[in-house]
C-alpha positions as CSV (number, residue, x, y, z in Angstrom):
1,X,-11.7,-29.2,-6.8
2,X,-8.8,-28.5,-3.8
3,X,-8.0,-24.7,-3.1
4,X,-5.4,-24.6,-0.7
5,X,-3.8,-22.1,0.6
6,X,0.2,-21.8,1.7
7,X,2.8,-20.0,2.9
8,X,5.7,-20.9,1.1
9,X,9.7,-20.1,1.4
10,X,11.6,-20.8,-2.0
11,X,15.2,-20.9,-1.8
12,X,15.4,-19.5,-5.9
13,X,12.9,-16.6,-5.9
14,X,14.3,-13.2,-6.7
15,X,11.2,-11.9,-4.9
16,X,11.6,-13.5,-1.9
17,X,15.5,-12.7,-1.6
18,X,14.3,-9.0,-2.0
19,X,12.1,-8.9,0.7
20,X,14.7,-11.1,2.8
21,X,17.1,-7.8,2.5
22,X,14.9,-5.0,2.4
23,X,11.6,-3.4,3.9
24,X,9.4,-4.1,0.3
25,X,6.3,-6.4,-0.8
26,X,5.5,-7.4,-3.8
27,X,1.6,-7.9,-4.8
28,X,1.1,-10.1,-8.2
29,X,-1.3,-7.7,-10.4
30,X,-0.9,-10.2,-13.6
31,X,1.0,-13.0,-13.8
32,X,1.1,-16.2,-17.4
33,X,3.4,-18.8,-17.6
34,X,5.2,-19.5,-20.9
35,X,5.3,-23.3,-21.3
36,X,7.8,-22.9,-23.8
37,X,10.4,-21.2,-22.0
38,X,9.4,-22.2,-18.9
39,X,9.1,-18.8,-17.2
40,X,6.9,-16.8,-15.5
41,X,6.0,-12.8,-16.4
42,X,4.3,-10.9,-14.1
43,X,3.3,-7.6,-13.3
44,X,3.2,-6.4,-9.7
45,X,2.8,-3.7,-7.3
46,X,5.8,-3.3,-4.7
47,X,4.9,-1.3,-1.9
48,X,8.1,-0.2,0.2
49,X,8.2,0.6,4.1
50,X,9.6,4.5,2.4
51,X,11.5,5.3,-0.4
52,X,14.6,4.3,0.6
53,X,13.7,0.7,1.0
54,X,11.3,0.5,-2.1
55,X,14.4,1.8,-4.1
56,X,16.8,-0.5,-2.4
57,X,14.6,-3.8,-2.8
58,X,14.1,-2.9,-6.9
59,X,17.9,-2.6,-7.5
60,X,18.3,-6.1,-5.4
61,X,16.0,-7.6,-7.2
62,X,16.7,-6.3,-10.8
63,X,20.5,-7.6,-10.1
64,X,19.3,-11.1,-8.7
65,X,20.6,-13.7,-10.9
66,X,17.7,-15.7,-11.5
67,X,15.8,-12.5,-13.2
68,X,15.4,-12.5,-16.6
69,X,13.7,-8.9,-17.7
70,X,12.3,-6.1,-15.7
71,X,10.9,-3.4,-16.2
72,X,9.7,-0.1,-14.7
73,X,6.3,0.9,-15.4
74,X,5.9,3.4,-12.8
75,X,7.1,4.8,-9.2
76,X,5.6,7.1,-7.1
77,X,6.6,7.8,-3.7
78,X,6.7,4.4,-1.4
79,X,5.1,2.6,-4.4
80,X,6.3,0.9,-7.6
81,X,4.4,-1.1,-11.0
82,X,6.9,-2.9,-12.4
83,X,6.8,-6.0,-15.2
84,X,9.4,-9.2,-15.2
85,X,10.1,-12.5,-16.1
86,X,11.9,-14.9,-14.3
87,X,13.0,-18.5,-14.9
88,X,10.6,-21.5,-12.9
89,X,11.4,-22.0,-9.7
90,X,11.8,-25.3,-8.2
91,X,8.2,-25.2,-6.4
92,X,6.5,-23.9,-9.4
93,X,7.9,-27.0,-11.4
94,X,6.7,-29.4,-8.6
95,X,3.3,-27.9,-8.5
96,X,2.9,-27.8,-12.1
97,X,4.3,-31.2,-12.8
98,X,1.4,-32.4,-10.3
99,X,-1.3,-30.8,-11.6
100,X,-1.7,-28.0,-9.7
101,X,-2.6,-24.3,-11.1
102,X,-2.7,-20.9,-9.2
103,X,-6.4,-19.7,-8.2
104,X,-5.5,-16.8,-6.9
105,X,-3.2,-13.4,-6.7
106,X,0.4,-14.4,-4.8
107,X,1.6,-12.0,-2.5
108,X,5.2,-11.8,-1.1
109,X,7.0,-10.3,2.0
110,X,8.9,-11.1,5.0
111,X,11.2,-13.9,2.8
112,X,7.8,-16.1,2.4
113,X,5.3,-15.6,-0.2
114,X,1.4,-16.8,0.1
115,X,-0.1,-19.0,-2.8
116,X,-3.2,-20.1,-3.9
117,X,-3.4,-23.2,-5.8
118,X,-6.0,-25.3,-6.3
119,X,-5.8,-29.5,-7.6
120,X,-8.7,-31.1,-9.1
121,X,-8.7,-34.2,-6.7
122,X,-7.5,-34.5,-2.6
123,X,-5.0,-37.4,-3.9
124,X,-3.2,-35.3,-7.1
125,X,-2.7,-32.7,-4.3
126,X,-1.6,-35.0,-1.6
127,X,1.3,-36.3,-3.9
128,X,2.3,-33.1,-4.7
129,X,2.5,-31.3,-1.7
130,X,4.4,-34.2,0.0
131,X,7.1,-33.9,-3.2
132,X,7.3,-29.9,-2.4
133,X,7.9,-31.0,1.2
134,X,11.3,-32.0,-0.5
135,X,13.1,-29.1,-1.3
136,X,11.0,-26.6,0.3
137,X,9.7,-24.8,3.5
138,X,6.2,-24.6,3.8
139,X,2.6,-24.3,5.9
140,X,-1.0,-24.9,4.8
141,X,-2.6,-22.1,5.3
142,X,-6.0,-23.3,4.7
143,X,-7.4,-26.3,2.9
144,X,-10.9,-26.2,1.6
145,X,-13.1,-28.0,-1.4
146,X,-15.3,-25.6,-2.4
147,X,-18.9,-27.3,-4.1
148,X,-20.6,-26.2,-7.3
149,X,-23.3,-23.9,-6.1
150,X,-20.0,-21.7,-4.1
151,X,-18.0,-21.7,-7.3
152,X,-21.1,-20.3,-9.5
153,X,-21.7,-17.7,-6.8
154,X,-18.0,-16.3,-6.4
155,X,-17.9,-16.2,-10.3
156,X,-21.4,-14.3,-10.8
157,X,-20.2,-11.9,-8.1
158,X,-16.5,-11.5,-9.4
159,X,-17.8,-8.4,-10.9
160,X,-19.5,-6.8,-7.2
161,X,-16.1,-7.6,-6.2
162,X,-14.3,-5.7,-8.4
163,X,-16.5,-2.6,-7.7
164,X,-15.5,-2.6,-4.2
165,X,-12.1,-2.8,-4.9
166,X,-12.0,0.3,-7.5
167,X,-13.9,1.7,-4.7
168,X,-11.1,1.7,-2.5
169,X,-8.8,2.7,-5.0
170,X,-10.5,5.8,-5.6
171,X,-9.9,7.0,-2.2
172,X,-6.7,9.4,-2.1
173,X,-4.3,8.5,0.2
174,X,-5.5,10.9,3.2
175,X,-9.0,9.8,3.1
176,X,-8.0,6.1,2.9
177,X,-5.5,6.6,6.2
178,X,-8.4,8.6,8.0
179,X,-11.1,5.6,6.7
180,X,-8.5,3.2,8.4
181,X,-7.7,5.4,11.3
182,X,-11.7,5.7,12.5
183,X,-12.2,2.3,12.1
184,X,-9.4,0.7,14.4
185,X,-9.7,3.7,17.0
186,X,-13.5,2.7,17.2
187,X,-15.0,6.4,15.7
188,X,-17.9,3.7,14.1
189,X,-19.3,2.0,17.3
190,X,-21.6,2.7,19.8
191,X,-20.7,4.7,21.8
192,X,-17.8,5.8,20.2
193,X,-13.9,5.4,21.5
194,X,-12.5,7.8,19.1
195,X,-14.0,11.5,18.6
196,X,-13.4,14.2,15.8
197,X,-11.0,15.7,18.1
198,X,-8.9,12.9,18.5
199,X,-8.5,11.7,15.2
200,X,-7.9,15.5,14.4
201,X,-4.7,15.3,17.0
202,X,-3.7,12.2,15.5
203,X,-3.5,13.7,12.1
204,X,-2.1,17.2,13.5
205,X,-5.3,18.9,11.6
206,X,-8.4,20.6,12.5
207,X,-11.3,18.5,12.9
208,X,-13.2,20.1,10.2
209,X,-10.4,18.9,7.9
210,X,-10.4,15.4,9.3
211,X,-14.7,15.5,9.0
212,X,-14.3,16.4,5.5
213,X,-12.0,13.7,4.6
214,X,-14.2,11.4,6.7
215,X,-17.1,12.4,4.7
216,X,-15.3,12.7,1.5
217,X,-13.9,8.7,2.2
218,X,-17.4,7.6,3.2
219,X,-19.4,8.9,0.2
220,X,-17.4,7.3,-2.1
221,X,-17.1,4.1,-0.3
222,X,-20.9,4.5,-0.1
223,X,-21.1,4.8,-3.8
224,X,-19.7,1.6,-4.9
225,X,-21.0,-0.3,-2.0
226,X,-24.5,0.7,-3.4
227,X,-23.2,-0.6,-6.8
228,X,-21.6,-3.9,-6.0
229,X,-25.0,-4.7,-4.0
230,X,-27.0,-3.9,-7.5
231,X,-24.6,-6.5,-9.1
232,X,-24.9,-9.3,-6.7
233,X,-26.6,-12.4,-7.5
């Protein structure tokens, strides 16, 4: 097996015109292809720079030609869950018609999207990525042939995985900016560039409010870390 991944500019994606116009990304949650209709439904996360351009990129992209259905599952703030189906793009056909299959979540922004498809020999994938070179823009990211003992290890720990992942979803949004916050300003290392005081000025709070989040951020973090190592292989 080939996994590579690209960065990749399609010239008929609806997502990528979106994100071309406006300040939004789009994160695939759940995506099948219908071999019969030749389309693709998904179901993905758009995060906007603020309101404005979340709400802006969703009306762009539910009037973009190309878009057959879409849906509205849910908004909040700078954050959208929405489902839709839209016809095959011209680098999806190529891909498909050369045997390649997606490995991996796609995530889009900045008019370029990032794949992960994987081939199951080097010469199936050199053919097709020299016919995508065709009609399309686009850089290896990274190119790598994973063996047998690293395939049966990423799938026995897809599940350790998945526990740190709810983990981080379970942190409100405060606790996750003051997690993030700490981390870049250095309040982890030894010795420390960022105090309690000031993160506190940074978040305009006092800094038993920013050590409770802390606290709050880490415990939780803690507990699923604890978990995932209990489900490792």
């Amino acid at each position: 097996m080939l996994d590579v991944t690209m960065d990749v500019e399609q010239y008929d994606c609806p997502f990528i015109d979106a994100t071309e116009e406006h300040g939004v990304a789009f994160s695939a949650v759940h995506w099948e292809f219908d071999t019969a209709t030749e389309s693709l439904e998904t179901r993905m996360v758009v995060e906007g720079e603020d309101r404005h351009e979340l709400a802006s990129g969703l009306t762009e992209l539910r009037d973009h030609e190309t878009l057959g259905d879409y849906s509205l599952l849910s908004k909040a703030d700078g954050v959208a869950h929405i489902r839709t189906i839209i016809d095959q793009t011209a680098a999806m056909e190529t891909i498909r018609e050369g045997g390649g299959y997606i490995t991996g979540p796609f995530y889009i922004a900045d008019g370029s999207e990032m794949w992960h498809v994987g081939f199951d020999d080097r010469g199936e994938a050199d053919g097709t990525l020299s016919r995508l070179d065709r009609d399309n823009e686009y850089e290896i990211v990274e190119r790598r042939e994973p063996d047998m003992p690293e395939l049966q290890g990423f799938v026995q720990n897809v599940g350790a995985a998945m526990t740190l992942i709810e983990g981080c979803q379970d942190l409100s949004p405060v606790e996750r900016e003051t997690l993030e916050t700490a981390a870049s300003e250095g309040y982890f290392e030894s010795p420390r560039s960022a105090t309690l005081g000031t993160l506190a000025e940074r978040f305009d709070v006092s800094k038993p409010a920013v050590s409770k989040n802390l606290r709050r951020g880490q415990r939780k973090m803690l507990e699923r870390v604890v978990e995932a190592m209990g489900e490792l292989e």
